[in-house]
MDTraj code that builds the backbone (N, CA, C; nanometers):
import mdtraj as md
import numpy as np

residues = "UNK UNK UNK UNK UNK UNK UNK UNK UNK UNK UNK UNK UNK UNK UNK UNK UNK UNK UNK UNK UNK UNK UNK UNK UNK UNK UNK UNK UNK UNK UNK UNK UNK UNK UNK UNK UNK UNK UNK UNK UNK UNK UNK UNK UNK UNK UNK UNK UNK UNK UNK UNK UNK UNK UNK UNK UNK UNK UNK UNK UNK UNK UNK UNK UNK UNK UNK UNK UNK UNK UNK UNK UNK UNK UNK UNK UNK UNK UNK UNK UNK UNK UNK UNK UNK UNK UNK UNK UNK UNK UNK UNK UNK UNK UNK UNK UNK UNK UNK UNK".split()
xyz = np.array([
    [3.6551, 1.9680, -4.5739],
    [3.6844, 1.8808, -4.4628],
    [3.5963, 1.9210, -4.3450],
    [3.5470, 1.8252, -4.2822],
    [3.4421, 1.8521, -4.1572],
    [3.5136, 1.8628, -4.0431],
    [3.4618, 1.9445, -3.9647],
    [3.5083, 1.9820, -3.7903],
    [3.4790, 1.8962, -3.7304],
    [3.5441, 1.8293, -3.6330],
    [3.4689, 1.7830, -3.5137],
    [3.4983, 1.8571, -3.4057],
    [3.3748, 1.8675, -3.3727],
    [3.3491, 1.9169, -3.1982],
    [3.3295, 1.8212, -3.1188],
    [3.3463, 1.8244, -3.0286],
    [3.3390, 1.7669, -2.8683],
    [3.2325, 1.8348, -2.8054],
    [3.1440, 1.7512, -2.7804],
    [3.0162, 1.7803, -2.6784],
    [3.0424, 1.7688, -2.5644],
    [3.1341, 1.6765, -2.5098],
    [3.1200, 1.5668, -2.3662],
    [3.1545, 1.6844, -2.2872],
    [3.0691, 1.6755, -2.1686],
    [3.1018, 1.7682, -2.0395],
    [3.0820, 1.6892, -1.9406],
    [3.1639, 1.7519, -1.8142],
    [3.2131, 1.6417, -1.7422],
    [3.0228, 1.6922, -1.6315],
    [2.9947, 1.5994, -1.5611],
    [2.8648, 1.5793, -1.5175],
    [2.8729, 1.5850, -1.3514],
    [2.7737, 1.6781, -1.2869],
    [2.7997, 1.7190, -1.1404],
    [2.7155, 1.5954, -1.1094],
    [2.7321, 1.5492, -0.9779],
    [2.6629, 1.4464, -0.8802],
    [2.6172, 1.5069, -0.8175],
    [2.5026, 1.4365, -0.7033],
    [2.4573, 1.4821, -0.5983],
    [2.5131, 1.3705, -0.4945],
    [2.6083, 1.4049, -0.4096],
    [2.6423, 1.2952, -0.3127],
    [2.5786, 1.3508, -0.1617],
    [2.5288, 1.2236, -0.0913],
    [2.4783, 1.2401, 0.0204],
    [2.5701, 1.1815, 0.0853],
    [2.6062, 1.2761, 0.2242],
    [2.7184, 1.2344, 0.3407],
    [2.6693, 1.2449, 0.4541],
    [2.6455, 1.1150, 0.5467],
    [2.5719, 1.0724, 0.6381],
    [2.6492, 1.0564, 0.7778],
    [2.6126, 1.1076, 0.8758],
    [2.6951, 1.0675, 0.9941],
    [2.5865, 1.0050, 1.1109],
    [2.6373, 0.9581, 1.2251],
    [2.5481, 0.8742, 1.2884],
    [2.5927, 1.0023, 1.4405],
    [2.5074, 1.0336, 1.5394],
    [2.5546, 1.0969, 1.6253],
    [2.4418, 1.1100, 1.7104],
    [2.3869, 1.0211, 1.7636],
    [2.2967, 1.0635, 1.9007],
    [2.2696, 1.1974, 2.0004],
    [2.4304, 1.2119, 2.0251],
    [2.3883, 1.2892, 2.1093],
    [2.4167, 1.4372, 2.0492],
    [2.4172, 1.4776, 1.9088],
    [2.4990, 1.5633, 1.8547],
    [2.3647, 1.6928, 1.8659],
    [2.4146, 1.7899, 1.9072],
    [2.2576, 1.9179, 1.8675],
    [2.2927, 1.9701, 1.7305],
    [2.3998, 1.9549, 1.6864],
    [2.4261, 2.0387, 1.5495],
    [2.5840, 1.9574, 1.5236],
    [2.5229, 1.9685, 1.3230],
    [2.6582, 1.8591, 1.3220],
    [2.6737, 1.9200, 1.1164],
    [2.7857, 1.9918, 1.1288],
    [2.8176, 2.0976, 0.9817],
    [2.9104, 1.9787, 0.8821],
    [2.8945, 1.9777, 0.7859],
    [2.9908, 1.9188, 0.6878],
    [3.0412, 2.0401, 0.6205],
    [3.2187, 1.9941, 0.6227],
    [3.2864, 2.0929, 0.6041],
    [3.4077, 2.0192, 0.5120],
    [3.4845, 2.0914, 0.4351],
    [3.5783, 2.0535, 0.3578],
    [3.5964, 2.1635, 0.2325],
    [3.6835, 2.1044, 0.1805],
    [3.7736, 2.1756, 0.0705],
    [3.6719, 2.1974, -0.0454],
    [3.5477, 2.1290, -0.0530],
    [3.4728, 2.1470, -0.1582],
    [3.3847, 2.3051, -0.1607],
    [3.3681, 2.3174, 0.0307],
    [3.3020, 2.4618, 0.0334],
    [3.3834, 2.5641, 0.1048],
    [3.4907, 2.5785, 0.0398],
    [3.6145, 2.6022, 0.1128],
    [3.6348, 2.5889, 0.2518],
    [3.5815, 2.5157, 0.3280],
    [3.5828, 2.4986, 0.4739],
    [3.4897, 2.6083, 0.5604],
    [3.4169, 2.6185, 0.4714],
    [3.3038, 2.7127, 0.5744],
    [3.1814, 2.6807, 0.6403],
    [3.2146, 2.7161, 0.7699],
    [3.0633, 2.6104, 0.8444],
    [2.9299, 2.6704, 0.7999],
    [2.9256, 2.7577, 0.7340],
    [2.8366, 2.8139, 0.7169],
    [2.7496, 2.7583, 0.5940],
    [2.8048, 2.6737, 0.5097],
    [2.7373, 2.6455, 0.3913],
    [2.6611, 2.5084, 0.3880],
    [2.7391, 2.4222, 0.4785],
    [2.6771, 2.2956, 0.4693],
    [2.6130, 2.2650, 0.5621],
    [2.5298, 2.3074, 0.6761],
    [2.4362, 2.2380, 0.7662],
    [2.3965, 2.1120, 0.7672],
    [2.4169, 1.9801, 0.8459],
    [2.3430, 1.8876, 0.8085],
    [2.1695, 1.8794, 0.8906],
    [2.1209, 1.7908, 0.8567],
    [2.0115, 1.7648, 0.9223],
    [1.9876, 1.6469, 0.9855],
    [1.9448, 1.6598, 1.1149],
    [1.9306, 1.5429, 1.1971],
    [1.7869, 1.4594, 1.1351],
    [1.7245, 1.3455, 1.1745],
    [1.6309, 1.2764, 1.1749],
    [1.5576, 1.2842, 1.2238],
    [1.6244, 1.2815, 1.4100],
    [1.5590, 1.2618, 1.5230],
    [1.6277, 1.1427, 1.6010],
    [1.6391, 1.0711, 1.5208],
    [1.6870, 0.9383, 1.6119],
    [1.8751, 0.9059, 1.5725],
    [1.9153, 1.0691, 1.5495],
    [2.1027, 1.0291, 1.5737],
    [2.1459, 1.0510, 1.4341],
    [2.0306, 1.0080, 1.3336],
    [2.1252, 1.0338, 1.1721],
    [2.0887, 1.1414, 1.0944],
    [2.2407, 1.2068, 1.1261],
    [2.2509, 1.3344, 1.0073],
    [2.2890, 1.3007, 0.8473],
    [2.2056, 1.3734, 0.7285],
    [2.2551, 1.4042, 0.6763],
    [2.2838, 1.5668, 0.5575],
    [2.3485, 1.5213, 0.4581],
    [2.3314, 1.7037, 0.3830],
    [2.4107, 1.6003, 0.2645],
    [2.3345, 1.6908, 0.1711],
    [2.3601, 1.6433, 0.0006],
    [2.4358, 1.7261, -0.1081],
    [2.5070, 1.7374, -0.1433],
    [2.5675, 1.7919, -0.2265],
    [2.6182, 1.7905, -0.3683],
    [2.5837, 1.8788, -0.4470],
    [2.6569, 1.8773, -0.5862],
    [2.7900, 1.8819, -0.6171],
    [2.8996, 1.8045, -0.6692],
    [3.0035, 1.8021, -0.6729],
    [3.0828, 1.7168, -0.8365],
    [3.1505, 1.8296, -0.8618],
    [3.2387, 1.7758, -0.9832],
    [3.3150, 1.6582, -0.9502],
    [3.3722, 1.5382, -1.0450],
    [3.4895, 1.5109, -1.0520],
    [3.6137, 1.5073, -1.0010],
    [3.6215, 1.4230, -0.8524],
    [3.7735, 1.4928, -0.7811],
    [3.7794, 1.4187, -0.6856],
    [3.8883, 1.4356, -0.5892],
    [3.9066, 1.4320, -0.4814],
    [3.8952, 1.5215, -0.3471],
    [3.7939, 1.5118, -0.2464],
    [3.7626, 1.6066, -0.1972],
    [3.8135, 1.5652, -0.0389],
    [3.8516, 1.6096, 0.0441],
    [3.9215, 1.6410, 0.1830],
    [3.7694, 1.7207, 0.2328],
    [3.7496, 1.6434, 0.3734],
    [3.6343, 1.6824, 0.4732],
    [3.6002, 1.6418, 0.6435],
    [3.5315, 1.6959, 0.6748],
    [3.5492, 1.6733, 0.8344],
    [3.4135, 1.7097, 0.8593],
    [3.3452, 1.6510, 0.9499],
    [3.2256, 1.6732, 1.0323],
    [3.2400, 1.8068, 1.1677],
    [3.2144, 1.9052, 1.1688],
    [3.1918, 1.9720, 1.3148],
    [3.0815, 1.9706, 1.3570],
    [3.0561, 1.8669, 1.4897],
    [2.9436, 1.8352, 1.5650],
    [3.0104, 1.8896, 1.7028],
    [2.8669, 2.0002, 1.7218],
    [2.9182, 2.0818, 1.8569],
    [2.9934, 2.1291, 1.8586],
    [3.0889, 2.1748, 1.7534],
    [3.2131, 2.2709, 1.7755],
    [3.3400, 2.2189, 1.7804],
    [3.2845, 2.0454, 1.7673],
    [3.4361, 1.9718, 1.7775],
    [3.4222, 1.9022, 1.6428],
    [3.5639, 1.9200, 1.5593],
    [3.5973, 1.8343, 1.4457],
    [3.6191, 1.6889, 1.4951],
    [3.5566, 1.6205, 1.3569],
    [3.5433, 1.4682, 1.3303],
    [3.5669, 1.3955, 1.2509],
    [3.6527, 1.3147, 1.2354],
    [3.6377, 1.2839, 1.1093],
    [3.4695, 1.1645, 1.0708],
    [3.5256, 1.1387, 0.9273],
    [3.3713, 1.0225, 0.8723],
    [3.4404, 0.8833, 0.9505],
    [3.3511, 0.8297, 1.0483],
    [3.4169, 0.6863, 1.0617],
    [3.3557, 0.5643, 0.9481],
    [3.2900, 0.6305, 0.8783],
    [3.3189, 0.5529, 0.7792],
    [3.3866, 0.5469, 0.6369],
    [3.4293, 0.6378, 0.6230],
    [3.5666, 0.6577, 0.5165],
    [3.6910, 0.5915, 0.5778],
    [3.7436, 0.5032, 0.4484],
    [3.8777, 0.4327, 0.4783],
    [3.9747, 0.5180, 0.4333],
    [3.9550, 0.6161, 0.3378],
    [4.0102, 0.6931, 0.3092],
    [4.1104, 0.8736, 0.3723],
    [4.2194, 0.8716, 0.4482],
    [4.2444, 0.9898, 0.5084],
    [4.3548, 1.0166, 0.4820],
    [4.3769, 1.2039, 0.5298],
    [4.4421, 1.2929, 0.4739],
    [4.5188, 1.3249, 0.5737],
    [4.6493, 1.3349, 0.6130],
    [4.7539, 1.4529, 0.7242],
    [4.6753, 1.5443, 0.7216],
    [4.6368, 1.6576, 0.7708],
    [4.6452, 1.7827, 0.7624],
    [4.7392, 1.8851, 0.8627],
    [4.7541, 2.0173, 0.8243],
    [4.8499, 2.0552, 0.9022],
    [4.8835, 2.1016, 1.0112],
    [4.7240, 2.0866, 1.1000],
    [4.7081, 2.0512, 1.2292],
    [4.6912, 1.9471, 1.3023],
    [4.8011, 1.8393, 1.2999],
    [4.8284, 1.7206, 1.3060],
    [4.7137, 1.6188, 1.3104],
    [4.5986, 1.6477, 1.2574],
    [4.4826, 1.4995, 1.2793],
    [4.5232, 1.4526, 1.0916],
    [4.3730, 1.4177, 1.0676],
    [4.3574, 1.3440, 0.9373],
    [4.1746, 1.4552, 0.8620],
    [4.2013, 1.4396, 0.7670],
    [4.0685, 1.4831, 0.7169],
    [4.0201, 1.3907, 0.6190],
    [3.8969, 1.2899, 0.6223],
    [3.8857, 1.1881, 0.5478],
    [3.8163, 1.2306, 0.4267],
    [3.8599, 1.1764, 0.3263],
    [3.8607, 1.1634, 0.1817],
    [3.7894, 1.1183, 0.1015],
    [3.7502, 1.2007, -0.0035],
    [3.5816, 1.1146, -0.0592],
    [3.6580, 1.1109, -0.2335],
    [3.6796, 1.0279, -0.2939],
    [3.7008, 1.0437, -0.4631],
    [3.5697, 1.0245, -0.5509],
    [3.5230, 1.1204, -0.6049],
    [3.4074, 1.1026, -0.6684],
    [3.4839, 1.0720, -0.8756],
    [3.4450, 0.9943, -0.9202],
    [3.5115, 0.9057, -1.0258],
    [3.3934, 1.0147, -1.1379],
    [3.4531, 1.0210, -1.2126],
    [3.3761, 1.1207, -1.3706],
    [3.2697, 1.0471, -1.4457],
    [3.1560, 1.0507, -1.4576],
    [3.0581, 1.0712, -1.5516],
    [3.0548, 1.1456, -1.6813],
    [3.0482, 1.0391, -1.7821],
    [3.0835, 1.2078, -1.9103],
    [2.9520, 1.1608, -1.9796],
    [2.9206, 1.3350, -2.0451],
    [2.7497, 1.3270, -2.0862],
    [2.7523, 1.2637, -2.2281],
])
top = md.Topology()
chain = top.add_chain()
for i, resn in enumerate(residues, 1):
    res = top.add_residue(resn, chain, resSeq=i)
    for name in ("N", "CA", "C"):
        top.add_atom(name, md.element.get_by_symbol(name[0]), res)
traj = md.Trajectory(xyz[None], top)
């Protein structure tokens, strides 16, 4: 009798998360994906207001916030948001599975 194996592995993305901010000098993407550390995600400005930073990410639901200048933000363009337990919202990205 023959084995079957399973090949399928679930497949990382590269998602790009874009914010618009003129007057911003520095603007971090932060969330549950890099455990909330400003330190990992830097975005990059253009010049003319649009940041962004790209990332590899599994399968999920991920909780995130912009810190531009030291002040949290959420994405105004995510319809998607979270309570958190310092009474704002942290908006919500669902990235849907790819299988190889």
């Amino acid at each position: 009798m023959a084995k079957v194996t399973s090949t399928t592995k679930i497949k990382r993305r590269k998602i790009t998360f874009f914010l618009n901010s003129s007057d911003a000098k520095e603007v971090i993407l932060i969330g549950d994906f890099n455990k909330w550390n400003p330190k990992k995600h830097p975005m990059k400005g253009d010049g003319n207001g649009m940041w962004k930073k790209s990332v590899m990410l599994v399968p999920g639901s991920y909780e995130y916030k912009f810190l531009v200048d030291g002040e949290w933000k959420e994405d105004p363009q995510s319809i998607h948001k979270s309570a958190n337990c310092f009474g704002t919202y942290n908006s919500v990205f669902n990235l849907t599975a790819d299988l190889v």
